[in-house]
C-alpha positions as semicolon CSV with decimal commas, in nm:
position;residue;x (nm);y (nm);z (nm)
1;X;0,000;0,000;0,000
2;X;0,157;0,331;-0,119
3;X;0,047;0,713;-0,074
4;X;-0,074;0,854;-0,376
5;X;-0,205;1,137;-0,295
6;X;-0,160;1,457;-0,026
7;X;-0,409;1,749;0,016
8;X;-0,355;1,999;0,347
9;X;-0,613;2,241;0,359
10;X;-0,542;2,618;0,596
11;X;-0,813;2,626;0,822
12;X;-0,922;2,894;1,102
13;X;-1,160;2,773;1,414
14;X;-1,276;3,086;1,640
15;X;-1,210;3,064;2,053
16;X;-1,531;3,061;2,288
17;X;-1,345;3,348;2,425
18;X;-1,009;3,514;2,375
19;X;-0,709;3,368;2,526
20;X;-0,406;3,512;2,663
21;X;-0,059;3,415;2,741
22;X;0,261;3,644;2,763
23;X;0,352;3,620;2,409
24;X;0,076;3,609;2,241
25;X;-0,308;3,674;2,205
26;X;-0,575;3,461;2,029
27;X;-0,917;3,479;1,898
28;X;-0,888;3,184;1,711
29;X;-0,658;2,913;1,664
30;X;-0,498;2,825;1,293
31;X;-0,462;2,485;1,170
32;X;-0,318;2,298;0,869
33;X;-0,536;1,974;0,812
34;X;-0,392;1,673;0,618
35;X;-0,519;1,446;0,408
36;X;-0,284;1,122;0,305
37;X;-0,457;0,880;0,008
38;X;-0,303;0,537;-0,074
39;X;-0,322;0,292;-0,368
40;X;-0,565;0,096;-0,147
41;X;-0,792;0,377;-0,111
42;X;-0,726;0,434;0,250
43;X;-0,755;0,747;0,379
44;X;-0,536;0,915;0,663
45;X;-0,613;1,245;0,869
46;X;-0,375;1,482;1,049
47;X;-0,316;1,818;1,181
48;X;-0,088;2,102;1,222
49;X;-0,108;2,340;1,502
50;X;0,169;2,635;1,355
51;X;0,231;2,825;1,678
52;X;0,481;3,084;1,513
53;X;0,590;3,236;1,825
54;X;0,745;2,902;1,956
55;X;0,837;2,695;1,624
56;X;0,847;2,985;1,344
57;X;0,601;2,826;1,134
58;X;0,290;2,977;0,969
59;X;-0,010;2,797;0,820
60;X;0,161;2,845;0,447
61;X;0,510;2,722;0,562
62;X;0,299;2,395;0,700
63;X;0,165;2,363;0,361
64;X;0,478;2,441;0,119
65;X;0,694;2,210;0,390
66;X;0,464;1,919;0,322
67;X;0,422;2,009;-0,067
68;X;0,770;2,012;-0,089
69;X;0,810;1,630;0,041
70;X;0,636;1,521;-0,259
71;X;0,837;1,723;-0,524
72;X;1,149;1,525;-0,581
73;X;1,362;1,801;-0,800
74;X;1,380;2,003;-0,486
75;X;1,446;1,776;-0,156
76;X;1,588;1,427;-0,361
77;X;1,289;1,244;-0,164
78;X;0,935;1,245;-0,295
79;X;0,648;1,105;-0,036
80;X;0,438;1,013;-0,322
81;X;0,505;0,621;-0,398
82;X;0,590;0,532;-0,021
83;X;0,500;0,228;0,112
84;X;0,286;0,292;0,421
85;X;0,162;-0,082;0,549
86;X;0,286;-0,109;0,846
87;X;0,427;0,101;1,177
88;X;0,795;0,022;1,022
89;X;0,702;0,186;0,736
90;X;0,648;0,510;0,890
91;X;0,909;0,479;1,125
92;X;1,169;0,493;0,788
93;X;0,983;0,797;0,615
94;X;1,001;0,969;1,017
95;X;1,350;0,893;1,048
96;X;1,403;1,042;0,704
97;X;1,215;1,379;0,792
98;X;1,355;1,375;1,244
99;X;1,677;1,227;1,130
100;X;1,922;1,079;1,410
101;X;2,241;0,937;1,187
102;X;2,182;1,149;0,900
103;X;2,154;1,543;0,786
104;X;1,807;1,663;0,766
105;X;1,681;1,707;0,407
106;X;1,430;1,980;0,569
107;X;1,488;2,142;0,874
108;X;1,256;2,277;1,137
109;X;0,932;2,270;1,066
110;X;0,807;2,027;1,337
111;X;0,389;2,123;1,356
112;X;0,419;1,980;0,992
113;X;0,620;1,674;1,053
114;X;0,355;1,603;1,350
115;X;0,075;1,687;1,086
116;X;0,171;1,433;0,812
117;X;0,308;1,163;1,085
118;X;-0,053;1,139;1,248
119;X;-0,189;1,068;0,895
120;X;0,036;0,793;0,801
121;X;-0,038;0,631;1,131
122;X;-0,372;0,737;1,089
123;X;-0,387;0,467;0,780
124;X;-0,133;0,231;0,934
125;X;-0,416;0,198;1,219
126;X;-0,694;0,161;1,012
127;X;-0,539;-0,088;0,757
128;X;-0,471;-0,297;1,082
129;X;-0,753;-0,223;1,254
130;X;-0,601;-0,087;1,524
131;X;-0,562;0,218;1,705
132;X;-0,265;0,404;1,700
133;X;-0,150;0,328;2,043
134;X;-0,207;-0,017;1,995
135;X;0,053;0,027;1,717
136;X;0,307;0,124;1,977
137;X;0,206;-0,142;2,219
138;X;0,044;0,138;2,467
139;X;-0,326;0,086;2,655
140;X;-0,582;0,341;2,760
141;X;-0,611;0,471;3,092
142;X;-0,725;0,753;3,257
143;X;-0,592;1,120;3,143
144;X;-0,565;1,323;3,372
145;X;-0,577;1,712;3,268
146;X;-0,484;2,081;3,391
147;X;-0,728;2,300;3,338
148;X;-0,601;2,609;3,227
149;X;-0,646;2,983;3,324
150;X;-0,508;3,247;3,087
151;X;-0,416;3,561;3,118
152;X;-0,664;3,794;3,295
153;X;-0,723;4,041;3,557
154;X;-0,649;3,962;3,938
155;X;-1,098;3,916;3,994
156;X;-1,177;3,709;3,696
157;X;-0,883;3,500;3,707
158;X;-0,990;3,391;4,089
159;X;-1,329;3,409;4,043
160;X;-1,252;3,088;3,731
161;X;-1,039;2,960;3,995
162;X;-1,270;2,931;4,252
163;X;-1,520;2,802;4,020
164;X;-1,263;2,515;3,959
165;X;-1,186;2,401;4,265
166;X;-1,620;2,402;4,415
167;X;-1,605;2,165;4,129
168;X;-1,380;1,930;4,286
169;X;-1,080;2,013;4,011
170;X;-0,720;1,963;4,190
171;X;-0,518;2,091;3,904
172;X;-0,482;2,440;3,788
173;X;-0,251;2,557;3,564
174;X;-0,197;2,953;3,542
175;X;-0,083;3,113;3,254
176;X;0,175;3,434;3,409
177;X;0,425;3,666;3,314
178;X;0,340;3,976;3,127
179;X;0,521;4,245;3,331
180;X;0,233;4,523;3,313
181;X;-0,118;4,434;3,314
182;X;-0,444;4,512;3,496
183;X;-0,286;4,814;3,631
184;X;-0,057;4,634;3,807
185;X;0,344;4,665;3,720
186;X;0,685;4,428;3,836
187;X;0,453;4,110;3,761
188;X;0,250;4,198;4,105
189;X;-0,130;4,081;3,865
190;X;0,036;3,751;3,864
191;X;0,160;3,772;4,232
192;X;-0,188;3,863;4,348
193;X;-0,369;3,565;4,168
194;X;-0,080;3,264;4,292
195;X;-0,113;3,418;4,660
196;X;-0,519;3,457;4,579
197;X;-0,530;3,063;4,420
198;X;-0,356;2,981;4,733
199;X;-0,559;3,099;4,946
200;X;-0,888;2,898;4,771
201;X;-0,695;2,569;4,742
202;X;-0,622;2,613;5,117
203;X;-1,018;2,715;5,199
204;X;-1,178;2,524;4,931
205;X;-1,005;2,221;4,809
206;X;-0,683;2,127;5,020
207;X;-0,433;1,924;4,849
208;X;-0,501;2,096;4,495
209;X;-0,201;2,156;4,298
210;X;-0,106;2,500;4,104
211;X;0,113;2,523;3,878
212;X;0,228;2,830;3,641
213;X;0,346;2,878;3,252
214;X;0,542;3,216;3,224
215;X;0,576;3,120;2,858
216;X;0,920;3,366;2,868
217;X;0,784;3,608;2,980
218;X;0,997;3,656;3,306
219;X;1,293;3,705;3,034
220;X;1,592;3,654;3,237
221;X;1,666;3,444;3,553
222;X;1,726;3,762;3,783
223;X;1,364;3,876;3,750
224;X;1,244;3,493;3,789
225;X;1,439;3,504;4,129
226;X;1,279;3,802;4,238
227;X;0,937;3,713;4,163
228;X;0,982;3,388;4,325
229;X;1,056;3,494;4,629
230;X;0,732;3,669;4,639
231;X;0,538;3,368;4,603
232;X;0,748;3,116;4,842
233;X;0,603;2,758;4,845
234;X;0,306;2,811;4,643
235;X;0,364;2,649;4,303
236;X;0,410;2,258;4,248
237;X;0,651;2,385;3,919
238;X;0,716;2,667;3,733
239;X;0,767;2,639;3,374
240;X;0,998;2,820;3,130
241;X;0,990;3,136;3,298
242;X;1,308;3,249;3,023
243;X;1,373;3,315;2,723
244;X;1,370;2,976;2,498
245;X;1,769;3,016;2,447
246;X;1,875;3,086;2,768
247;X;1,941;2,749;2,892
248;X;2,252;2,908;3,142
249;X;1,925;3,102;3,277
250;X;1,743;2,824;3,346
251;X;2,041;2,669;3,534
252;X;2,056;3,009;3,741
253;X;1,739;2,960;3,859
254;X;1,783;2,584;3,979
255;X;2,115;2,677;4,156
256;X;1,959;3,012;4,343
257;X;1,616;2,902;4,468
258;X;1,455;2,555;4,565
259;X;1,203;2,513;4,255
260;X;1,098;2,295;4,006
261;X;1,136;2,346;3,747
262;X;0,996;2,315;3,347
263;X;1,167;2,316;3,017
264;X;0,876;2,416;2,687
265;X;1,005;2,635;2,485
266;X;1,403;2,565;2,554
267;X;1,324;2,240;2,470
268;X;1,188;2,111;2,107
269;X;1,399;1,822;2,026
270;X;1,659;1,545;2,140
271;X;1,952;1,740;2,144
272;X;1,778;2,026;2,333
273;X;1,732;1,738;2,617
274;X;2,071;1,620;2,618
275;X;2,210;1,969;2,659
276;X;1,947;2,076;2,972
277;X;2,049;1,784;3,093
278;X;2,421;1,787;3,104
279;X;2,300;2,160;3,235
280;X;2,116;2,004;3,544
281;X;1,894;2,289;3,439
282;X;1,538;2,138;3,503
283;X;1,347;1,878;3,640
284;X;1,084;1,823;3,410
285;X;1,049;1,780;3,000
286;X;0,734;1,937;2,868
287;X;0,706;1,723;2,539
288;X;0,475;1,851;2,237
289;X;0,441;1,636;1,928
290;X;0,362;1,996;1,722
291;X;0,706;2,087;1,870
292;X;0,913;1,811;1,831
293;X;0,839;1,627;1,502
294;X;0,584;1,373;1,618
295;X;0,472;1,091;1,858
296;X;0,808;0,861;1,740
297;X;1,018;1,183;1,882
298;X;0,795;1,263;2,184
299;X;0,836;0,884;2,270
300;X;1,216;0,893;2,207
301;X;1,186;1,238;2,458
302;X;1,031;1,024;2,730
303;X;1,289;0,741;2,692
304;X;1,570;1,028;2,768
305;X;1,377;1,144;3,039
306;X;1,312;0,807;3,188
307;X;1,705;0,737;3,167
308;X;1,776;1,087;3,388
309;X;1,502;1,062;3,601
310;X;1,310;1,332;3,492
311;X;0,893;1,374;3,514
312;X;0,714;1,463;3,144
313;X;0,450;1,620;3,089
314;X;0,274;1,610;2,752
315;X;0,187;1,934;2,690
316;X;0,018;2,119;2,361
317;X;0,020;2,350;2,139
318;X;-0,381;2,448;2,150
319;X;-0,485;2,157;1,906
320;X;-0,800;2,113;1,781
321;X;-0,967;1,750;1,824
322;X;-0,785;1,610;1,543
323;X;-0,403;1,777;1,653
324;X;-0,480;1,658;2,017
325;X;-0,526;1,254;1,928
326;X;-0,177;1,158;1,869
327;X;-0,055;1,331;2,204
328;X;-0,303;1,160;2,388
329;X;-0,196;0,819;2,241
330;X;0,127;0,919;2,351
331;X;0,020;0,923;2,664
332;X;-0,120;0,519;2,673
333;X;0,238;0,426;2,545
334;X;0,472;0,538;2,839
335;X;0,403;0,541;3,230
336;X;0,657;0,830;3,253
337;X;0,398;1,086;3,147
338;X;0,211;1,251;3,471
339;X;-0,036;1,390;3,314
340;X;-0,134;1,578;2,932
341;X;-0,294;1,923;2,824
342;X;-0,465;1,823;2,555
343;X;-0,777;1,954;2,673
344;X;-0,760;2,307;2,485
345;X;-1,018;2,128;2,200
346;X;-1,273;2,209;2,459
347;X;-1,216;2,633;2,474
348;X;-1,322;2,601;2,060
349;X;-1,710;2,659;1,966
350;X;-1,642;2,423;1,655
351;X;-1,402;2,144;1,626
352;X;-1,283;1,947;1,292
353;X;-1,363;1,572;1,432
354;X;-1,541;1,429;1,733
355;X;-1,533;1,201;1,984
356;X;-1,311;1,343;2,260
357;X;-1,460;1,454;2,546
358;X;-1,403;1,591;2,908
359;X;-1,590;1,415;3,179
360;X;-1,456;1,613;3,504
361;X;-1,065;1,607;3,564
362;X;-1,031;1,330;3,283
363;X;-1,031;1,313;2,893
364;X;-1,251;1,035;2,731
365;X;-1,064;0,883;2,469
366;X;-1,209;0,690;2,149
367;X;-1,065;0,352;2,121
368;X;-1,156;0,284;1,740
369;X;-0,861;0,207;1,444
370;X;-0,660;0,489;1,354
371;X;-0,701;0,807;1,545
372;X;-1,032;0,685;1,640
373;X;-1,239;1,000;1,561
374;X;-1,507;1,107;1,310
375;X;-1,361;1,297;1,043
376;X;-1,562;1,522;0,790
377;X;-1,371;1,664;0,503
378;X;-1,696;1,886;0,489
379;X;-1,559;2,082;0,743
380;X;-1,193;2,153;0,596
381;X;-1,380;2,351;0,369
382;X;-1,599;2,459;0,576
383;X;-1,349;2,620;0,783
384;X;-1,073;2,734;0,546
385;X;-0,961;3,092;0,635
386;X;-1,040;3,369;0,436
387;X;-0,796;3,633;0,274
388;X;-0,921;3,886;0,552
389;X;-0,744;3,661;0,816
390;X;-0,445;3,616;0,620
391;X;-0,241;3,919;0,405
392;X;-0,021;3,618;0,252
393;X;-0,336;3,454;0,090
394;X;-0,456;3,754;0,010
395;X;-0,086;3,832;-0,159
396;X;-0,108;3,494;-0,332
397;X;-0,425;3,514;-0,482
398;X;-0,368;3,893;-0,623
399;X;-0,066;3,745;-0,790
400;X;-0,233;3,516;-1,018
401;X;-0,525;3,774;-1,091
C-alpha cells in the first residue's frame, strides 16, 4: 500500500473566548489539516497546530513544507510512492524527515512533521484495525488534565479559579508573566492571583495543585528570582519562565532558589534534552508532538527522560480534536507521562472531528482504528480561512489575478 495522494487544507476555528498568554493573544486558533490517500484507497487524517511564536512556522510554511516532500527536483525524496503498510514503514519515512544518523533534508518545521506523521499512522491503524496506540504497544487509561487559566485580571482570574476548585478540580494551571497588566506593574497581577489561588486551594479544596506557565515572559533568571521569592512555596513547578535560548538562565534559577522546574520552549527536540540535561537545568520535559516532530520523537523524549530521572508532561500547542489525538496516544504508550494538556479542543465553539470529550478532571478517549475520531472533510472547507485573516493569501491570490 503506497500514498498517492496529499491534500492539506489552511483552516481557522474561532475561541469561545479570547485567550491570553505572555507572548501572544488569540481569537482563534490556525490549523493545517492533512489528508494522506493510498493505492488501497485508505484514507489518513492529520493536523498542524503552527504556533509561530514558539516553532516559526505559519499555516503556508505547514503547507509548502509538506508540498515540498512530494516534489522530488527540490528535496531528492518524494512522499508520493511510499509504502505505508505497516508502523515500520512510517518509522523509515520519520526517520528520514527527524533524522538521528543522517543530515536533515528539511529542517525545522516540526507542527508539519507532527501533521503528516498522524496521517500515516492514521492509515497504518486503520489498515490494521487498530488504534494508534495499539501500534506502539500502549493501553488506555485515565488522562488526567490541567485545566487552564489564561491571562486575565487579578478578579476574573480567581473568580474561574474558585469556580474550579467548588467543582472538585485539583489541578490548575496559570498562565503568568506579562510584566504590566491590569494596572498592576513588576509582575505583582500575577503575584496577586498565585497568593489569591492559594488561598482557595487552602479554603476550598486542600491538596489541589497549582502550577504556572510564564511562557518567557519573566525574560531573564534575575527577574524569575525576584518574583519567586514573592510567592514562596506556592507552586508545584514553574515552567519556562526564560527566554527559549537561555538554557545558562534556566540553570541560574535551579542553583539560586529551591524550585521545580519546566523546560517548553528551551526544549523542542533530542539534542535540546541532552544539553538541559548535562546543564542540570530542570526537572521536568514538557514534550509537544507539534514541537518536536511527532509521537516517534515525543516517545524517544520520554525514553531520555526516563534514563535521567526526569517527570514529562505532555503538553500542547492548542490543538484542535484532530491535533490533540496523537498526544493523547502518547500518553497510553509510556508510564513516565504525569499527566497531558490536551484539553484546549474544549475552549473552541467548533471542532474538525469528534469524539473526545471531558468528563470532570479526565479526557474520554475513542478507542476505534486509527485516530479513532469522526472525520468530515466537509468541514476543511468549511473552515478554510479567508484572505481577511491572512495578508499572505490575500498576496497569493492577487498574484495570479
Amino acid at each position: 500500500m503506497k500514498i498517492s495522494n496529499i491534500e492539506t487544507f489552511p483552516v481557522a476555528l474561532e475561541l469561545m473566548q479570547p485567550f491570553k498568554i505572555a507572548n501572544a493573544s488569540f481569537t482563534h486558533m490556525y490549523y493545517v489539516m492533512t489528508k494522506v490517500e493510498t493505492d488501497d484507497g485508505v484514507t489518513g487524517y492529520g493536523e498542524s497546530s503552527p504556533a509561530w511564536e514558539v516553532t516559526g512556522e505559519t499555516q503556508f510554511s505547514v503547507m509548502d513544507c509538506i508540498h515540498h516532500l512530494t516534489e522530488e527536483d527540490k528535496l531528492g525524496f518524494n512522499l508520493i510512492g511510499q509504502e505505508v503498510s505497516n508502523l515500520q514503514n512510517v518509522k523509515d519515512i520519520m526517520e528520514i524527515l527527524c533524522p538521528n544518523n543522517h543530515v536533515n533534508i528539511f529542517w525545522g518545521a516540526p507542527s508539519a512533521k507532527a501533521g503528516l506523521e498522524e496521517a500515516l499512522l492514521d492509515i497504518v491503524g486503520k489498515t490494521q484495525g487498530k488504534s494508534i496506540y495499539e501500534l506502539f504497544g500502549g493501553k488506555q487509561k485515565p488522562v488526567p488534565f490541567a485545566h487552564v487559566l489564561g491571562i486575565a485580571p487579578v478578579k476574573e482570574t480567581l473568580g474561574q479559579a474558585k469556580e474550579l476548585l467548588e467543582n472538585g478540580i485539583d489541578k490548575i494551571k496559570l498562565k503568568i508573566g506579562v510584566e504590566k497588566i491590569d494596572g498592576l506593574e513588576n509582575y505583582q497581577r500575577d503575584v496577586d492571583v498565585i497568593l489569591g489561588i492559594k488561598n482557595l486551594i487552602e479554603t476550598l479544596n486542600p491538596g489541589a495543585k497549582m502550577v504556572a506557565d510564564a511562557n518567557q515572559g519573566f525574560i531573564t533568571a534575575e527577574k524569575t528570582i525576584a518574583f519567586l521569592k514573592k510567592v514562596p512555596d506556592c507552586l508545584e513547578y514553574l515552567e519556562q519562565p526564560v527566554i527559549a535560548g537561555d538554557r545558562l538562565g534556566m540553570k541560574q534559577i535551579k542553583e539560586h532558589c529551591d524550585v521545580t522546574l519546566m523546560a517548553d520552549e528551551s526544549l523542542h527536540s533530542y539534542y535540546d534534552a541532552k544539553i538541559l540535561l548535562e546543564l542540570n537545568a530542570v526537572d521536568i520535559f514538557n514534550i509537544k508532538l507539534m514541537k518536536c516532530g511527532g509521537m516517534i520523537e515525543a516517545l524517544k523524549l520520554a525514553d531520555l527522560a526516563k534514563q535521567n530521572n526526569k517527570r514529562v508532561v505532555l503538553g500542547s500547542m492548542m490543538e484542535n480534536q484532530v491535533g490533540a489525538i496523537p498526544s493523547l496516544h502518547t500518553f497510553f504508550c509510556d508510564d513516565i507521562f504525569d499527566s497531558t494538556e490536551s484539553g484546549f479542543f474544549n475552549y473552541l465553539k467548533t471542532n474538525i472531528g469528534s469524539g473526545l470529550s471531558l468528563d470532570g478532571k479526565f479526557i474520554k478517549v475513542p478507542s476505534g482504528p486509527g485516530i479513532g475520531l469522526d472525520v468530515d472533510e466537509r468541514d476543511f472547507r468549511k473552515h478554510l480561512i479567508t484572505t481577511n485573516r491572512s495578508k499572505a493569501l490575500k498576496h497569493i491570490l492577487n498574484l495570479y489575478q
